[in-house]
C-alpha positions in Angstrom: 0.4 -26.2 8.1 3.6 -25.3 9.2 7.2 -26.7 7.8 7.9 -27.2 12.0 5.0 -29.5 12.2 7.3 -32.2 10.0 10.9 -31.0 10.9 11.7 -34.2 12.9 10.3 -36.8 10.7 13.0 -38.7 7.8 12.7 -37.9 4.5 9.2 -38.5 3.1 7.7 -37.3 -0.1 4.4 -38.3 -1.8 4.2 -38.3 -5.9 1.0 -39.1 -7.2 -0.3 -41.9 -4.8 3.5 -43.3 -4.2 5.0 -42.6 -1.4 9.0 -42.3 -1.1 10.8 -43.1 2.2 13.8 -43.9 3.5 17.3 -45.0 2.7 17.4 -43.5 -1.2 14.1 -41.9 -1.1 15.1 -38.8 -1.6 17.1 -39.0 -5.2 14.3 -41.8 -6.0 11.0 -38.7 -4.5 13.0 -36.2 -7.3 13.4 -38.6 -10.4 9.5 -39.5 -9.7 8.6 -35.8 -9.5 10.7 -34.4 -11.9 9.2 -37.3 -14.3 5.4 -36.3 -13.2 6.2 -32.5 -13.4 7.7 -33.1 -17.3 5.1 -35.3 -18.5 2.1 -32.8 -17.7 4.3 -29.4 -19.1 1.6 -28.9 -21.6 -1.2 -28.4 -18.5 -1.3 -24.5 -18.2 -3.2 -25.0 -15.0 -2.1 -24.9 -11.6 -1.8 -28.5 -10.2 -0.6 -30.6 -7.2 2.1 -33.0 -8.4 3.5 -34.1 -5.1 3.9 -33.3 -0.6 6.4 -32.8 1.3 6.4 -31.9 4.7 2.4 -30.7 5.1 3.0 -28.6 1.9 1.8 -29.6 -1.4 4.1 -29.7 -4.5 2.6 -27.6 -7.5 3.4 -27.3 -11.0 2.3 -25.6 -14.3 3.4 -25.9 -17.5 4.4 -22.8 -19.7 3.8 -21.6 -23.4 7.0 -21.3 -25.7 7.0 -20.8 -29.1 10.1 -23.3 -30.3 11.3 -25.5 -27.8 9.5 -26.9 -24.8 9.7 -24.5 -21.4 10.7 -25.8 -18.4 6.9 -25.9 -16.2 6.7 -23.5 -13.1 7.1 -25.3 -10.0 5.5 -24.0 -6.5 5.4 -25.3 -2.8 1.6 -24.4 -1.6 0.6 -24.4 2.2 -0.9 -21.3 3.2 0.4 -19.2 0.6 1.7 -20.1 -2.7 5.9 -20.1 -3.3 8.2 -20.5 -6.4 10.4 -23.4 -6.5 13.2 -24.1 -9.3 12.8 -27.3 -11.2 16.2 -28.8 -12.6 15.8 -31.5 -14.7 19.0 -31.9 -15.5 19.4 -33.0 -11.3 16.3 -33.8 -10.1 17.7 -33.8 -6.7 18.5 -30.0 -6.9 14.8 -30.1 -7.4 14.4 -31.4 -4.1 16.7 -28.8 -2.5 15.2 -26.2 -4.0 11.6 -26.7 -2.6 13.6 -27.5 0.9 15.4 -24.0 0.5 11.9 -22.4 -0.5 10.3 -23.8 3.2 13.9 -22.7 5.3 13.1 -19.1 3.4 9.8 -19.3 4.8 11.1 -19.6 8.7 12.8 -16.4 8.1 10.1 -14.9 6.2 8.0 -15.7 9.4 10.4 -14.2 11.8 10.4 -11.0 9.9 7.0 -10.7 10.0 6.9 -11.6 13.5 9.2 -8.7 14.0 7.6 -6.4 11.5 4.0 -6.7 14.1 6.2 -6.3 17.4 7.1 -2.7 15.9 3.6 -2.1 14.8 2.0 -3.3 17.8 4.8 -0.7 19.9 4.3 1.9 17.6 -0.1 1.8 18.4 0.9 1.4 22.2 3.3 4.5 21.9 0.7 6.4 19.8 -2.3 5.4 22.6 -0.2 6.6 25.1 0.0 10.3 23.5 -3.6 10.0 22.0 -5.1 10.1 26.2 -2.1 12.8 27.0 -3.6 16.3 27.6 -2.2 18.8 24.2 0.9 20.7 26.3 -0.1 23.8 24.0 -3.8 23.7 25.1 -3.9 26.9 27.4 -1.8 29.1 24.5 -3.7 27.8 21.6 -7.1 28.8 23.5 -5.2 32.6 23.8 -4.4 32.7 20.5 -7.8 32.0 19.2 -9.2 34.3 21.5 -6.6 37.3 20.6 -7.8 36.2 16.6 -11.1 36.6 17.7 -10.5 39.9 19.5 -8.7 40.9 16.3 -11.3 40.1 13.8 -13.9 41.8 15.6 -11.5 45.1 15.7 -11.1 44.8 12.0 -14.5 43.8 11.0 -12.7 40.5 9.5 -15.9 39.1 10.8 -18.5 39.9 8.6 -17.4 39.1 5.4 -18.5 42.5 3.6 -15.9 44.5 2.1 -16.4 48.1 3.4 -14.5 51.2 1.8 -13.5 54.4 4.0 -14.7 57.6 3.2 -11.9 59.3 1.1 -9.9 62.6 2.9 -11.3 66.3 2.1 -9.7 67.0 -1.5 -9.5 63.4 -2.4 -10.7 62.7 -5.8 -13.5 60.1 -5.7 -13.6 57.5 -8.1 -17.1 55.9 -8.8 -16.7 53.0 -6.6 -16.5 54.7 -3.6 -20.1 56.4 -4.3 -23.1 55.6 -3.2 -26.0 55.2 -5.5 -27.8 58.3 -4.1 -24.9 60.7 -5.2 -24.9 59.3 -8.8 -27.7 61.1 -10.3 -26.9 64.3 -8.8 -23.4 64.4 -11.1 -25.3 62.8 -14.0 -27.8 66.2 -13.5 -24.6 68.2 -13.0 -22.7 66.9 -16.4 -26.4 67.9 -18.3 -27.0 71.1 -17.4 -23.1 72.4 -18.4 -22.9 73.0 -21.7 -20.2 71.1 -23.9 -16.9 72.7 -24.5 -16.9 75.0 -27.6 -20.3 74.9 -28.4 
């Protein structure tokens, strides 16, 4: 339901089964719901205590460890929304559930403005999405110059190859292949050790 739906109408509130309309309704609608609100402050559960205007009227009473609190009151339609009870002026009561459904209007336009944006942001991003990439042609040359260079550098493969050290380059025993490793372990035999 929407607050619209009831905008025109006079003042008209239901509490409990009663229904209060017309000329003093509404100061007679907030002592009745202030009193039905009060008398069930020990119910911890959410319940409906009154309508107004499509919406129901909710309350629920809160734990306090000296004095009494003062219950939670909510106006329920399609959502749930916090309402001040005063029960000091049970007619502030009343304004304060009519100021929580003239929050809601502008809480509906916002939104409604909030999906115009988002519905012009997914047309703008469409639009690009079937665009052809500017950069097609020079990313395909890139890739095929990295190609061209991997294959150059053997990049490739994935193996790790060594070159073959310069003439008069010592060797260290990384860069030797297996076959050549028993030939210096022969070699390091057949000299005899130093000072012997």
């Amino acid at each position: 339901m929407t607050r619209d739906a009831h905008l025109d109408e006079d003042f008209s509130m239901t509490v409990g089964n009663r229904v209060f309309s017309g000329k003093g309704a509404r100061e007679d609608a907030a002592n009745a719901l202030t009193l039905a609100v009060l008398s069930w402050r020990d119910d911890l559960t959410l319940q409906p205590r009154a309508s107004f205007r499509g919406f129901r009227i909710m309350s629920r009473g809160r734990r306090g460890d000296a004095e009494p609190q003062i219950p939670d009151l909510f106006v329920k339609g399609a959502g749930l929304y916090a309402a001040h009870l005063n029960p000091e002026t049970p007619v502030g009561t009343v304004q304060s559930i009519e100021h929580t459904l003239r929050a809601l209007d502008k809480l509906a336009l916002e939104e409604q403005e909030r999906k115009d944006r988002l519905e012009k942001t997914l047309s703008d991003y469409r639009a690009q999405a079937n665009r052809p990439f500017e950069q097609e042609s020079r990313l395909k040359d890139l890739l095929a110059q990295q190609a061209q260079l991997n294959a150059a550098l053997d990049l490739d493969k994935g193996e790790r190859q060594a070159a073959e050290p310069a003439e008069g380059e010592p060797v260290s025993p990384d860069q030797l292949s297996p076959a050549a490793l028993p030939a210096i372990t022969s070699l390091r035999r057949a000299s005899p050790a130093p000072g012997l």
